[in-house]
PDB file of N, CA, C and O in Angstrom:
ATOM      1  N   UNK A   1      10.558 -44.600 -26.846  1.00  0.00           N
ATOM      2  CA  UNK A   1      10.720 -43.165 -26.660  1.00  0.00           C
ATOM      3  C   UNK A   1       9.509 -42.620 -25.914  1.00  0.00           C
ATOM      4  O   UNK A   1       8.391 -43.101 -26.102  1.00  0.00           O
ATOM      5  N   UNK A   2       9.740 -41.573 -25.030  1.00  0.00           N
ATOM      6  CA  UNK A   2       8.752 -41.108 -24.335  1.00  0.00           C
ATOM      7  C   UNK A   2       7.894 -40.305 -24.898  1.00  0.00           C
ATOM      8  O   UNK A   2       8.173 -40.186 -26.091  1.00  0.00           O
ATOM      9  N   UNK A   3       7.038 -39.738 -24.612  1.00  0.00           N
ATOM     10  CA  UNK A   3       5.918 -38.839 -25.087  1.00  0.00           C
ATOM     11  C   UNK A   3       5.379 -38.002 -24.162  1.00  0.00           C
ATOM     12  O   UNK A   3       5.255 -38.275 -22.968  1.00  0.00           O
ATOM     13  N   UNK A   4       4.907 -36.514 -24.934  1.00  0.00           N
ATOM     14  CA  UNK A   4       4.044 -35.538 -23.786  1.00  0.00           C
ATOM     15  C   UNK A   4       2.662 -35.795 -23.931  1.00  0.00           C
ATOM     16  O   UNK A   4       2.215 -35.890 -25.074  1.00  0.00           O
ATOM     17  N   UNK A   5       1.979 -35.910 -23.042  1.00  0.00           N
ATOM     18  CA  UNK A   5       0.573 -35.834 -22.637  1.00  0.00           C
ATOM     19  C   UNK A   5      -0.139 -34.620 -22.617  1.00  0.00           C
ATOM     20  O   UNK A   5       0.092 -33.821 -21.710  1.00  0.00           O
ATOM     21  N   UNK A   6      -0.939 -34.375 -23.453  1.00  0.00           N
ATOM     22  CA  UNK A   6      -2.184 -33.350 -22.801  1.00  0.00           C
ATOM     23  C   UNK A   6      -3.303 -33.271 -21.844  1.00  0.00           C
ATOM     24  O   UNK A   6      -4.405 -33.618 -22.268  1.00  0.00           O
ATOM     25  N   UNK A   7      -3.214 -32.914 -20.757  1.00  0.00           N
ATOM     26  CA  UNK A   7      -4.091 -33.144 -20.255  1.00  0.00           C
ATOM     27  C   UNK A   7      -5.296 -31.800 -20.268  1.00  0.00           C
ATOM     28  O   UNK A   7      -6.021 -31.481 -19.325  1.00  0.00           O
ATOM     29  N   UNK A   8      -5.269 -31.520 -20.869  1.00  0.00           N
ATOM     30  CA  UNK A   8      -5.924 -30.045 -20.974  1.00  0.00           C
ATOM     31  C   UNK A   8      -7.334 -30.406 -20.626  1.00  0.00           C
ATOM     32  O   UNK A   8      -7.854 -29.641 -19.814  1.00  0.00           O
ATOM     33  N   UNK A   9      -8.104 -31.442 -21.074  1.00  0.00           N
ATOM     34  CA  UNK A   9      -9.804 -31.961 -20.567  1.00  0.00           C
ATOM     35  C   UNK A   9      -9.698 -32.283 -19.401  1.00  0.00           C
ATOM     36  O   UNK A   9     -10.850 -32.481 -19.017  1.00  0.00           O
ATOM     37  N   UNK A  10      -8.856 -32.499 -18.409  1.00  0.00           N
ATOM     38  CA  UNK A  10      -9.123 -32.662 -16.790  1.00  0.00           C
ATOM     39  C   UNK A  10      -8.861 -31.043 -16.436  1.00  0.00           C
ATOM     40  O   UNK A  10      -9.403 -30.363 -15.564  1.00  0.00           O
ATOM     41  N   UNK A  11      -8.347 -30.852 -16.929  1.00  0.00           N
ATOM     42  CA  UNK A  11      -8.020 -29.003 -16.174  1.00  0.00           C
ATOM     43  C   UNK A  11      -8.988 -28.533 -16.396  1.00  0.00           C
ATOM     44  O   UNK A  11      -9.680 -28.315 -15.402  1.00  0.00           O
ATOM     45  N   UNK A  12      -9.577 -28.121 -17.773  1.00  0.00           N
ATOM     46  CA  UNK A  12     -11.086 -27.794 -18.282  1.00  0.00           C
ATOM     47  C   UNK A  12     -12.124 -28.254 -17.499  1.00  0.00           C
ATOM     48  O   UNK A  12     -13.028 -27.483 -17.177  1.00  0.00           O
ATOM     49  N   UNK A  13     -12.114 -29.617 -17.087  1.00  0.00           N
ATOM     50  CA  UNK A  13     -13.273 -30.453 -16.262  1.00  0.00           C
ATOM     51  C   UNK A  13     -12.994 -29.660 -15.213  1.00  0.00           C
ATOM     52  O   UNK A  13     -13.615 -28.599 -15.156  1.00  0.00           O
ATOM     53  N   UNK A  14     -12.089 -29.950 -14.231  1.00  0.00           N
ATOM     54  CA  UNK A  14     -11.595 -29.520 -13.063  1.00  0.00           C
ATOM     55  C   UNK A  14     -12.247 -28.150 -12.623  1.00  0.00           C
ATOM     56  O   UNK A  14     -12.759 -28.071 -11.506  1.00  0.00           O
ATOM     57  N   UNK A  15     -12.231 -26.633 -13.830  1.00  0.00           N
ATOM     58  CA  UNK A  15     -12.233 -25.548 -14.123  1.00  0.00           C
ATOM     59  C   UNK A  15     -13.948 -25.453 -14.428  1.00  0.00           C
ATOM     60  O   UNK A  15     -14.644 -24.442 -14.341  1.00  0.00           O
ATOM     61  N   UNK A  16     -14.348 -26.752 -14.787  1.00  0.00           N
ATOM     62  CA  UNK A  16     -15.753 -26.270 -15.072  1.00  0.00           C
ATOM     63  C   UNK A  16     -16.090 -25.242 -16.104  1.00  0.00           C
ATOM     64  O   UNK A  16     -17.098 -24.538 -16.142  1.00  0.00           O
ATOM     65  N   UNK A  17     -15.049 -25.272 -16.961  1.00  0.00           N
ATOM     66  CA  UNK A  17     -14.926 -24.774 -18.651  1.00  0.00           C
ATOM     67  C   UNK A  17     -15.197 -25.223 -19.562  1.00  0.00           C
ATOM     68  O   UNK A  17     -14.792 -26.372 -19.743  1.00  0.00           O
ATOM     69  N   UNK A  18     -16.014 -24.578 -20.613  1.00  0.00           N
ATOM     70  CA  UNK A  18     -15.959 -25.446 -22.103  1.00  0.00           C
ATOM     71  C   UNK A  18     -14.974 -24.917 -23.182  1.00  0.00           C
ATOM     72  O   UNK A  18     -14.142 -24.022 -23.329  1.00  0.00           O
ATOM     73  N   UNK A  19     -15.380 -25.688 -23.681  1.00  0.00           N
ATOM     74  CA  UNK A  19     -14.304 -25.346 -24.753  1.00  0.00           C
ATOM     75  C   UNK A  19     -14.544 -23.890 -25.454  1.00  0.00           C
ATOM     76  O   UNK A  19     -13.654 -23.059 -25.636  1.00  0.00           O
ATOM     77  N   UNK A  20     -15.684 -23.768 -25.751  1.00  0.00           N
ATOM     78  CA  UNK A  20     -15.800 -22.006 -26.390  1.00  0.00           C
ATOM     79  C   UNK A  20     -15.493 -21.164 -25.210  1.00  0.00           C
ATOM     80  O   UNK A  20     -14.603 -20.350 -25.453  1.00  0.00           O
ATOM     81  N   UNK A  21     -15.962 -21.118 -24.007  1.00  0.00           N
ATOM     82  CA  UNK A  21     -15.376 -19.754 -23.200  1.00  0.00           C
ATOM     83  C   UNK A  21     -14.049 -20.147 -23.118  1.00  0.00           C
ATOM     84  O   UNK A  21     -13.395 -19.387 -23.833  1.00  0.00           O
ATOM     85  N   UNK A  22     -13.390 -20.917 -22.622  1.00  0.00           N
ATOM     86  CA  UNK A  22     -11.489 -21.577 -23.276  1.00  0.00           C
ATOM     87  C   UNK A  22     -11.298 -20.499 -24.490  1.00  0.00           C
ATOM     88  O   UNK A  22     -10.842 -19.377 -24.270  1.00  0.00           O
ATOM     89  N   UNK A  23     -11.632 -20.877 -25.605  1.00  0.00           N
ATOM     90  CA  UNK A  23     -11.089 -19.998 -27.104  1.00  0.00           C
ATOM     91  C   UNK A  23     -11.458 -18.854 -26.665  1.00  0.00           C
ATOM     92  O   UNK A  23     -10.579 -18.052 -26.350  1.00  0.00           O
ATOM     93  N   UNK A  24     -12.653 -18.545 -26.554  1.00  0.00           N
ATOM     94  CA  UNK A  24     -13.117 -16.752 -26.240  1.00  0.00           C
ATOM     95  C   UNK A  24     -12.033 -16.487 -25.227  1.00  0.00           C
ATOM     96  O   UNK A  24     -11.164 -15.857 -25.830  1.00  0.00           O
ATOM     97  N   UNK A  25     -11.524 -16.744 -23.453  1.00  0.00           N
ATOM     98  CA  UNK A  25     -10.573 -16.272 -23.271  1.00  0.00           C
ATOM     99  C   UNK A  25      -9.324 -16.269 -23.569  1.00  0.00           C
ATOM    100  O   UNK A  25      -8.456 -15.571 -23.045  1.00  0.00           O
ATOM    101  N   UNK A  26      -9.194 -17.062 -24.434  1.00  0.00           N
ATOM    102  CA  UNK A  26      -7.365 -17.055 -24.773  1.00  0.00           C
ATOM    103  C   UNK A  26      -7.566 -16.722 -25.885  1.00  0.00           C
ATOM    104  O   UNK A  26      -6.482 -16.197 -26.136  1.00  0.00           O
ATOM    105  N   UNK A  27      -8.452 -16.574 -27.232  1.00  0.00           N
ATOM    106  CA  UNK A  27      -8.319 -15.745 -27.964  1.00  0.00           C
ATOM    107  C   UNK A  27      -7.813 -16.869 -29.375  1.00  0.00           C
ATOM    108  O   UNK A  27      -7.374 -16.300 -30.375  1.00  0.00           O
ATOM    109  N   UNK A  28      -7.881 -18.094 -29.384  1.00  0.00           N
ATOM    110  CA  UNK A  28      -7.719 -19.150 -30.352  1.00  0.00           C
ATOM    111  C   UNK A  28      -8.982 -19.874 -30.644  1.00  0.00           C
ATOM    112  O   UNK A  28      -9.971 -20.065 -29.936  1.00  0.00           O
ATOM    113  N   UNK A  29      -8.706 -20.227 -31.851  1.00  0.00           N
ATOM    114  CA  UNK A  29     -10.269 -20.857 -32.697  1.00  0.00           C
ATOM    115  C   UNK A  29     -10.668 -22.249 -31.919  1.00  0.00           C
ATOM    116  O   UNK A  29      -9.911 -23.184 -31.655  1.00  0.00           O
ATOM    117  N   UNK A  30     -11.902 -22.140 -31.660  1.00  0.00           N
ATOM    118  CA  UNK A  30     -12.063 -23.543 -31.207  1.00  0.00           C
ATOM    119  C   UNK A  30     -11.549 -25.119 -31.709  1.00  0.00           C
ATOM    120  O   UNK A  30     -11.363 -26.121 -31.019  1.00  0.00           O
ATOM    121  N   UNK A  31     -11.388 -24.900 -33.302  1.00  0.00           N
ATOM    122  CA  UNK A  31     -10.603 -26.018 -33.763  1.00  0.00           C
ATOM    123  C   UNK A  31      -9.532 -26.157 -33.229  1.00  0.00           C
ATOM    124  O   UNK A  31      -9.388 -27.235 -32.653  1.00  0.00           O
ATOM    125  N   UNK A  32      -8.488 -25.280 -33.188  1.00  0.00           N
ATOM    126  CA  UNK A  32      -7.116 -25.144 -32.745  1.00  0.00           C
ATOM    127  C   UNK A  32      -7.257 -25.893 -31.170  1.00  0.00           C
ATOM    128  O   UNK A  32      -6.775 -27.005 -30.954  1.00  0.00           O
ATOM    129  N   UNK A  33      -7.899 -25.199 -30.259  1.00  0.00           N
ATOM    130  CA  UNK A  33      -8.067 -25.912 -28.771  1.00  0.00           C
ATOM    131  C   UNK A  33      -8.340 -26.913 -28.749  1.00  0.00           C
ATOM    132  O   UNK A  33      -7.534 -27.613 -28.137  1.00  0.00           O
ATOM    133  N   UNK A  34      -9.198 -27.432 -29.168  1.00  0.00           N
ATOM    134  CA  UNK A  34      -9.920 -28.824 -29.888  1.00  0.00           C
ATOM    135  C   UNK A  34      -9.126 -29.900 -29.968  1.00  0.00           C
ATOM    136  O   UNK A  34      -9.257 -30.964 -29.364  1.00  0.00           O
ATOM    137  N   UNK A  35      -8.104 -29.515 -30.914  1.00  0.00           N
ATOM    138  CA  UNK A  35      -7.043 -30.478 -31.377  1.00  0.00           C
ATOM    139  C   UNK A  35      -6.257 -30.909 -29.844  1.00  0.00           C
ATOM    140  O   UNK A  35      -6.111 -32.024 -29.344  1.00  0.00           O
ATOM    141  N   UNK A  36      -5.768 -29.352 -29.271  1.00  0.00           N
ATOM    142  CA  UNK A  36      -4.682 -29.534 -28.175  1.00  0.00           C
ATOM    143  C   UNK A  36      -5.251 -30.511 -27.338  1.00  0.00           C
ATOM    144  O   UNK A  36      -4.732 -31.570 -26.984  1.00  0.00           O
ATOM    145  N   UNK A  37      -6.831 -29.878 -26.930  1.00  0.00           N
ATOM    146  CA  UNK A  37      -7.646 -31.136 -25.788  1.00  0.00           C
ATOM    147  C   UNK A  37      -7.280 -32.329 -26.215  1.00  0.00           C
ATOM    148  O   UNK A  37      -6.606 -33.108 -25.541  1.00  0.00           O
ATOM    149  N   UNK A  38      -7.800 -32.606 -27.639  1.00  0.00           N
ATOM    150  CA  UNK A  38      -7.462 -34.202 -27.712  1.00  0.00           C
ATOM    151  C   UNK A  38      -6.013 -34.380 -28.017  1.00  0.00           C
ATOM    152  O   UNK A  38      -5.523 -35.508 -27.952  1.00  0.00           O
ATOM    153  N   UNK A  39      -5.603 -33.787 -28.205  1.00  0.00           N
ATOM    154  CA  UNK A  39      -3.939 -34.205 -28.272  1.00  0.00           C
ATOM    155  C   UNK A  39      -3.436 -34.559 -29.194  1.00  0.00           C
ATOM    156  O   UNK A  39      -2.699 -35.540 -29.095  1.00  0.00           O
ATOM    157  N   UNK A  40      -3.669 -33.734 -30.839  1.00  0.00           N
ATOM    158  CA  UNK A  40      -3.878 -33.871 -31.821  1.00  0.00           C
ATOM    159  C   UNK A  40      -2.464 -32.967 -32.345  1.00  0.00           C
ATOM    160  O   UNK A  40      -2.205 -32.593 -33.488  1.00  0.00           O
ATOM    161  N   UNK A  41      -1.923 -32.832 -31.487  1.00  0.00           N
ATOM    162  CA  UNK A  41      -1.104 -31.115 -31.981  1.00  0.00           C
ATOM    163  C   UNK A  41       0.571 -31.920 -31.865  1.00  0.00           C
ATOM    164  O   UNK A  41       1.084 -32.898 -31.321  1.00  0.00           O
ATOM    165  N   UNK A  42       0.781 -31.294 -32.356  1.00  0.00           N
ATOM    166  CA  UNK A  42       3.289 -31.767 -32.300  1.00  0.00           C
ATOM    167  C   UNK A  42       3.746 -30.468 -31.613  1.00  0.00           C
ATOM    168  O   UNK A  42       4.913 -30.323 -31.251  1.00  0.00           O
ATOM    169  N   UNK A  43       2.880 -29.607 -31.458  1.00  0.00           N
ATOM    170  CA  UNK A  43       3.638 -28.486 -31.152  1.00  0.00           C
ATOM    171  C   UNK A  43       2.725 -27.616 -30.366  1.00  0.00           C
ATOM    172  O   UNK A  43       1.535 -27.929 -30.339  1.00  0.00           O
ATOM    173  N   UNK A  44       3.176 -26.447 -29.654  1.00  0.00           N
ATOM    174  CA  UNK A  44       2.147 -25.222 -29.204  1.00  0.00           C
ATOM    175  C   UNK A  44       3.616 -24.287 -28.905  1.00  0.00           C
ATOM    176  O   UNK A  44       4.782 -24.566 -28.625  1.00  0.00           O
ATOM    177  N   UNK A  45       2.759 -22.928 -29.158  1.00  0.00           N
ATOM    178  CA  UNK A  45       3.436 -21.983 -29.039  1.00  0.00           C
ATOM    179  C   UNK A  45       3.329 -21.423 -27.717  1.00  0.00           C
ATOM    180  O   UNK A  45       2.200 -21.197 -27.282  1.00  0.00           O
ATOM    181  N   UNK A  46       4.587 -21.105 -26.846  1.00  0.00           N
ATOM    182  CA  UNK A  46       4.757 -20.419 -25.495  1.00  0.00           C
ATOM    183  C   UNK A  46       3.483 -19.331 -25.270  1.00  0.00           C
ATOM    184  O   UNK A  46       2.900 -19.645 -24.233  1.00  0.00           O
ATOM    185  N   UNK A  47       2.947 -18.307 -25.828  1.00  0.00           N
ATOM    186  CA  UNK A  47       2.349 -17.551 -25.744  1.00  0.00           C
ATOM    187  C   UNK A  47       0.531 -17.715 -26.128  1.00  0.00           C
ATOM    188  O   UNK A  47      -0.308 -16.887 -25.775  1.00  0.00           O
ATOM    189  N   UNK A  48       0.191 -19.172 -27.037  1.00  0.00           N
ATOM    190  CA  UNK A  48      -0.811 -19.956 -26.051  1.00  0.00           C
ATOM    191  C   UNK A  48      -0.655 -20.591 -24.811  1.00  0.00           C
ATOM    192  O   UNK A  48      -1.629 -20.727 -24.070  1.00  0.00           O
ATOM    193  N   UNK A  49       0.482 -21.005 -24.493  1.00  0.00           N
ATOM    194  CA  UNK A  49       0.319 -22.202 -23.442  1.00  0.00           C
ATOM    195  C   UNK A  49      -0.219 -20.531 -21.992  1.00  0.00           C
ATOM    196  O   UNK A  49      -1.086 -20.620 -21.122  1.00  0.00           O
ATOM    197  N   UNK A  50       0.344 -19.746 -22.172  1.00  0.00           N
ATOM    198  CA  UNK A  50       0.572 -18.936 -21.378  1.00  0.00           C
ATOM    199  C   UNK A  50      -0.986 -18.670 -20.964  1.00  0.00           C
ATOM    200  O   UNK A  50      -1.627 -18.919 -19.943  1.00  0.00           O
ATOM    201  N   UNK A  51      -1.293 -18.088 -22.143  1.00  0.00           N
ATOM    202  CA  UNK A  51      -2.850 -17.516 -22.601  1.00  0.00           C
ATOM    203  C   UNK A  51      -3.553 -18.914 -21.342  1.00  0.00           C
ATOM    204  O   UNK A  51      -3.859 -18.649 -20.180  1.00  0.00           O
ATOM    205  N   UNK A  52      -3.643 -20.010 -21.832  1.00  0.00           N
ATOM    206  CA  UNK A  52      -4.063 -21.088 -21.904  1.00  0.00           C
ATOM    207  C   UNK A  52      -4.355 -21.199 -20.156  1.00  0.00           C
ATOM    208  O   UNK A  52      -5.488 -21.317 -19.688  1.00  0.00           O
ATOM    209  N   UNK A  53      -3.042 -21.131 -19.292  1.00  0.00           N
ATOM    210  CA  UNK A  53      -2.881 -21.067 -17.960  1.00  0.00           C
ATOM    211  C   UNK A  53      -3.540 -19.942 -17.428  1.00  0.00           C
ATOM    212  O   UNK A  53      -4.308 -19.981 -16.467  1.00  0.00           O
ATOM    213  N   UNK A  54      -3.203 -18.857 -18.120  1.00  0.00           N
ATOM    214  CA  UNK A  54      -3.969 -17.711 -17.395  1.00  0.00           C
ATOM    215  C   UNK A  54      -5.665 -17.820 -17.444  1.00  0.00           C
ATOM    216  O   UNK A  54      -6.543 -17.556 -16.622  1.00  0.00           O
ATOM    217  N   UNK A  55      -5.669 -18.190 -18.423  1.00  0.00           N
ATOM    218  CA  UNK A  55      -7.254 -18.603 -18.511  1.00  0.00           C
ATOM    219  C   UNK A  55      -7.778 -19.627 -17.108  1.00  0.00           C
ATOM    220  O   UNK A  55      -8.405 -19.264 -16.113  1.00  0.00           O
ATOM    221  N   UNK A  56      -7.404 -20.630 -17.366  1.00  0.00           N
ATOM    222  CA  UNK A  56      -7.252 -21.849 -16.445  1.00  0.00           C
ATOM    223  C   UNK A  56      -6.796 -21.609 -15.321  1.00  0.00           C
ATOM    224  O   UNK A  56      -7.199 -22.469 -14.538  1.00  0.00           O
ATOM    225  N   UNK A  57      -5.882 -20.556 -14.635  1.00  0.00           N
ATOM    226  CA  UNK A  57      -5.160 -20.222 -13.032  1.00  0.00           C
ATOM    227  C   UNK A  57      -4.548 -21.467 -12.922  1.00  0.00           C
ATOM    228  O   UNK A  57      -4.938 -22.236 -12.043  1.00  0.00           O
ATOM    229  N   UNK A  58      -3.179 -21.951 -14.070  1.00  0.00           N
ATOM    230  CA  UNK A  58      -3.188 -23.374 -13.449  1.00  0.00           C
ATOM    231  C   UNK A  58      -1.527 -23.014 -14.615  1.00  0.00           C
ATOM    232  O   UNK A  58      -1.294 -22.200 -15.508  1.00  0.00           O
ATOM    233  N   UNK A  59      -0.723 -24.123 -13.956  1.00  0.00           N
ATOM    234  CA  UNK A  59       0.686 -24.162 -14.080  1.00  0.00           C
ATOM    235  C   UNK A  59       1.215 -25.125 -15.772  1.00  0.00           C
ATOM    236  O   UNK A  59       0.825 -26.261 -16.041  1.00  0.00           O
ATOM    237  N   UNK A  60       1.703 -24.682 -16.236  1.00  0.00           N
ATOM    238  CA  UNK A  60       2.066 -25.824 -17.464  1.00  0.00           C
ATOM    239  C   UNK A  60       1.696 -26.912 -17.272  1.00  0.00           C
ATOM    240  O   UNK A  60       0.859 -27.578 -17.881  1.00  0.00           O
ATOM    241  N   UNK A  61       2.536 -27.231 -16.088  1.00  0.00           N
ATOM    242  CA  UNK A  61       2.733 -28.928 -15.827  1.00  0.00           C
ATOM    243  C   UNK A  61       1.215 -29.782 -15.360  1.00  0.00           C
ATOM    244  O   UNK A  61       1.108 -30.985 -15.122  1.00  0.00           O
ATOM    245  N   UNK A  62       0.122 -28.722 -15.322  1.00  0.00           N
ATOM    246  CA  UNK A  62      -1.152 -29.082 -14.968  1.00  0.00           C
ATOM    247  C   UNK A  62      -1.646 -29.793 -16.300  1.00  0.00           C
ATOM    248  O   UNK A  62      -2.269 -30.825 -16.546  1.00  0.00           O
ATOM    249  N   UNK A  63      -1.180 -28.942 -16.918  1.00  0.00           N
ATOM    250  CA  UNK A  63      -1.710 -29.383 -18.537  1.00  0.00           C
ATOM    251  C   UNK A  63      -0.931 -30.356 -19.443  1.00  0.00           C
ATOM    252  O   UNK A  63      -1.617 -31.080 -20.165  1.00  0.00           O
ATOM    253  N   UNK A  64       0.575 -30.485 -19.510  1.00  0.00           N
ATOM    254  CA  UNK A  64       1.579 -31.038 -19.869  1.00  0.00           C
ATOM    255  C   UNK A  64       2.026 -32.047 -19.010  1.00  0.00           C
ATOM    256  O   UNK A  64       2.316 -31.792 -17.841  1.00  0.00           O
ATOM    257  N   UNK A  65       2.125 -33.407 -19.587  1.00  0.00           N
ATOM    258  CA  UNK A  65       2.799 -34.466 -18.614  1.00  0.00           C
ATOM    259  C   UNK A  65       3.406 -35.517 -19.565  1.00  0.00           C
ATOM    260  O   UNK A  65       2.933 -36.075 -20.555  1.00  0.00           O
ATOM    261  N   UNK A  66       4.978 -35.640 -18.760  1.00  0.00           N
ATOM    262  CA  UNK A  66       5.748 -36.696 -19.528  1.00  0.00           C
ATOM    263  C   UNK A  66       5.432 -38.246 -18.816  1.00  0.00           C
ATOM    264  O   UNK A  66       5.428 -38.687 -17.667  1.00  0.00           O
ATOM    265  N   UNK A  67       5.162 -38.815 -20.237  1.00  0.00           N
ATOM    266  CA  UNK A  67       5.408 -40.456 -20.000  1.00  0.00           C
ATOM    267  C   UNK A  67       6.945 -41.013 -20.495  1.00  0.00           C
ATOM    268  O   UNK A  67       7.402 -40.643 -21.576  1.00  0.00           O
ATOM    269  N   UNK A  68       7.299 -41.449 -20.073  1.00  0.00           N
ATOM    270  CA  UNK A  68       8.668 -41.979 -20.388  1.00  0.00           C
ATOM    271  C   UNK A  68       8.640 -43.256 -21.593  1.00  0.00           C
ATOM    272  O   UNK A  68       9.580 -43.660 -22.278  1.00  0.00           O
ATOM    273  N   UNK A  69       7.100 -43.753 -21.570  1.00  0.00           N
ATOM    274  CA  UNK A  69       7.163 -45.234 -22.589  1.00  0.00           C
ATOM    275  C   UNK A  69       5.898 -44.152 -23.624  1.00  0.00           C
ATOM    276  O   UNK A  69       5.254 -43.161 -23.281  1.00  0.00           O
ATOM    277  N   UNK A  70       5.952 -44.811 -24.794  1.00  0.00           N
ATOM    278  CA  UNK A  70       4.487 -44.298 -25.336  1.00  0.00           C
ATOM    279  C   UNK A  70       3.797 -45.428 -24.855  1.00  0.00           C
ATOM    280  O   UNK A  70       4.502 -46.368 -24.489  1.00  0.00           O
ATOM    281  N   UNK A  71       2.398 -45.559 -24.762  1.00  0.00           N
ATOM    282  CA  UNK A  71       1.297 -46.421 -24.564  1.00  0.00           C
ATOM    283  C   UNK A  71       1.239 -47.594 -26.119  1.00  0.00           C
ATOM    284  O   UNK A  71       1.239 -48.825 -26.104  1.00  0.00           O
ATOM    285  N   UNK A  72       1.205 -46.899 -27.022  1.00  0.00           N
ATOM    286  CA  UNK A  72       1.067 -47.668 -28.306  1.00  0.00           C
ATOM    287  C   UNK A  72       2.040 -48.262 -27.965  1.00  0.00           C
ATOM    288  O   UNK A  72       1.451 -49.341 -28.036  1.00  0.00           O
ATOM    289  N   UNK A  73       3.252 -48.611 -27.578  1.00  0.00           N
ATOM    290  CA  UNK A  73       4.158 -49.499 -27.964  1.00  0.00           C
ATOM    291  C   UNK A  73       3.674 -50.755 -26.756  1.00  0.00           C
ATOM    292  O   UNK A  73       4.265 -51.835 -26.718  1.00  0.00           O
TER     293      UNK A  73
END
């Protein structure tokens, strides 16, 4: 079964962002972002991801990417 990817630490890199000005502009706890960077999360809500892009000037799919295999297997 396939799996989504976070790539949220190359966009951040890319962006020349840390993780606290990230939470300070989108307005979520640094734990919470934290998790998403590493890819710790099952879920996110439309209205972070949004936050998240606007922060970043950058498209879902910048941050979100499907693998079709998981790696663990």
């Amino acid at each position: 079964m396939g799996q989504i990817i976070l790539r949220l630490d190359r966009v951040m890199a890319d962006r020349k962002m840390s993780l606290n000005d990230l939470a300070e502009k989108v307005g979520v706890s640094n734990v919470n972002l934290s998790k998403m960077k590493n890819g710790k999360i099952s879920a996110i809500r439309f209205s972070t991801l949004v936050a998240v892009c606007e922060a970043l000037n950058c498209q879902p799919g910048d941050i979100l990417e499907y693998s079709p295999e998981d790696p663990a297997e």
